[in-house]
C-alpha positions as CSV (number, residue, x, y, z in Angstrom):
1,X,1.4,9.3,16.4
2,X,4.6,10.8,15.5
3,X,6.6,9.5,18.4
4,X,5.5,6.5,17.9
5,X,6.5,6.4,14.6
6,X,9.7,7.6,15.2
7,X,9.6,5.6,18.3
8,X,9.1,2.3,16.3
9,X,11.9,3.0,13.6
10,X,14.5,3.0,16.1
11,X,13.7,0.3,18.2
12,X,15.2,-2.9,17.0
13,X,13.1,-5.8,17.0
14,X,13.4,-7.8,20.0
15,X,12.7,-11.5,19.3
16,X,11.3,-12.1,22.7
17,X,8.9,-9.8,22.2
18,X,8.0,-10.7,18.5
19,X,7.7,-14.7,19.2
20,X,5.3,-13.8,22.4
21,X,3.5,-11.7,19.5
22,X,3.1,-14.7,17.2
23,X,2.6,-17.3,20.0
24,X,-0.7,-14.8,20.8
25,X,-2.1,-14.2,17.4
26,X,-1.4,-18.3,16.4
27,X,-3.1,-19.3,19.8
28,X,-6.1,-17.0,19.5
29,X,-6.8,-17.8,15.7
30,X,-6.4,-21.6,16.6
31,X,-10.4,-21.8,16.7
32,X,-11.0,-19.3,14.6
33,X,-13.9,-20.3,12.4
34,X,-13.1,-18.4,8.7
35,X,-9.4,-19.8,8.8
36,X,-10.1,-22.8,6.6
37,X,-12.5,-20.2,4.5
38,X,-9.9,-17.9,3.8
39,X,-8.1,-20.6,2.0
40,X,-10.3,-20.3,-1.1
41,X,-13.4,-17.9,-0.6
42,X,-14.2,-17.8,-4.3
43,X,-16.3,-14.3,-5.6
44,X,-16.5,-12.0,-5.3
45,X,-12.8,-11.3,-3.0
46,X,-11.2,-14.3,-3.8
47,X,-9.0,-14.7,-0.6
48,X,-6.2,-17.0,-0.6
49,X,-4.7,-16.7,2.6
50,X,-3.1,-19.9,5.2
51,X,-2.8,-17.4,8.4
52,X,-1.4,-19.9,10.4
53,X,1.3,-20.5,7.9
54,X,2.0,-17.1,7.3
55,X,2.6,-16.6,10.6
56,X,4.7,-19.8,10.9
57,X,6.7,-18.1,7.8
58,X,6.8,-15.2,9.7
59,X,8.2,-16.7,13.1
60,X,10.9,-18.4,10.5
61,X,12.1,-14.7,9.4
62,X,11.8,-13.6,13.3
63,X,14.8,-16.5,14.1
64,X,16.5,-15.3,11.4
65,X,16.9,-11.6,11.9
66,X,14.3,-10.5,9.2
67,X,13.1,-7.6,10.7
68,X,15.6,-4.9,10.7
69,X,12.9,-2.6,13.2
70,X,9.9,-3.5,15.6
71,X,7.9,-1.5,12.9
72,X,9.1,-3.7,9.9
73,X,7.6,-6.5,12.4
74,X,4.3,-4.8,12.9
75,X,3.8,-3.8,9.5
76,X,4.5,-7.4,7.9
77,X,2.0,-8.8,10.5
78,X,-0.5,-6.4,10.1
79,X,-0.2,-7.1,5.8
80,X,-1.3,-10.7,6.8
81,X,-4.5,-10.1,8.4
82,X,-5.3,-7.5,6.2
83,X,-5.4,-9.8,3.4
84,X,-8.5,-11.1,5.4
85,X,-10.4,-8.0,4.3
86,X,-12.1,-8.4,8.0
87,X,-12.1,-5.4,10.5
88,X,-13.5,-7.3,13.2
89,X,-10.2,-9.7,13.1
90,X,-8.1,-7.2,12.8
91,X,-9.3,-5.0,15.5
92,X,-9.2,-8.1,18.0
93,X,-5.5,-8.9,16.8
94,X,-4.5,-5.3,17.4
95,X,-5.8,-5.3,21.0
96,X,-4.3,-8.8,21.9
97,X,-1.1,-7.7,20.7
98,X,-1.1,-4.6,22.1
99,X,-2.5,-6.1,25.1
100,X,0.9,-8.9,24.8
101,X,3.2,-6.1,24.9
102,X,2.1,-4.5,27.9
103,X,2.5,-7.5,29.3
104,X,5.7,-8.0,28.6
105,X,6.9,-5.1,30.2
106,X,6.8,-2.6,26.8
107,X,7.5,0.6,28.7
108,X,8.3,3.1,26.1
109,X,4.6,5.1,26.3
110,X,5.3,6.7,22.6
111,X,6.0,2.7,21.3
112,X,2.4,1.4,22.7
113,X,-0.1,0.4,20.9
114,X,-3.1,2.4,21.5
C-alpha cells in the first residue's frame, strides 16, 4: 500500500486516463436507480448529491488542470460517491475503474488498483 501511495503522489494526472475514468463511472451510473434519490433522501441521512453533475464538475476541473496528482483525482472522485453512504456503489465504481485503467494500458503494478 505504501508504493502505491507513493506511487500515486508522483504520477501526474494524465487526462486521458482521468476522462476514460469519468466517461466509465457517468456511463455505468446512467441507469442507476437511487440517482434521482440521492437528490433529496430526507431522514434520517439527508443526502443531497447530483452524481452526474458532480462528475460533470469534475471532468470541468480535469480540462483545466485541477488535479495536480492522479491521487488528488482519485481522492476527489472517491469523496463523491462517498457522499452516497452506499458500499455496494462504491465497491462496483472501484472495480470499473480499476478495471478502466488496466485497460488503458496502466502498467505501473505499485499504481493499480487492487
Amino acid at each position: 500500500m505504501q508504493a502505491f501511495v507513493l506511487c500515486s503522489l508522483r504520477c501526474c494526472v494524465r487526462q486521458t486516463w482521468a476522462e476514460a475514468t469519468l466517461n466509465v463511472l457517468t456511463q455505468s451510473l446512467e441507469n442507476f436507480g437511487f440517482a434521482d434519490l440521492y437528490f433529496n433522501t430526507g431522514p434520517p441521512y439527508v443526502i443531497s448529491l447530483d452524481i452526474q453533475g458532480e462528475l460533470a464538475n469534475t471532468r470541468t476541473m480535469v480540462e483545466a488542470g485541477g488535479f495536480a496528482t492522479d491521487l488528488a483525482f482519485q481522492e476527489h472522485v472517491q469523496t463523491i460517491f462517498q457522499k452516497t453512504i452506499d458500499a455496494h456503489t462504491q465497491a462496483e465504481v472501484l472495480q470499473r475503474g480499476a478495471d478502466s485503467a488496466v485497460r488503458l494500458g496502466h502498467t505501473c503494478a505499485s499504481c493499480r488498483i487492487y
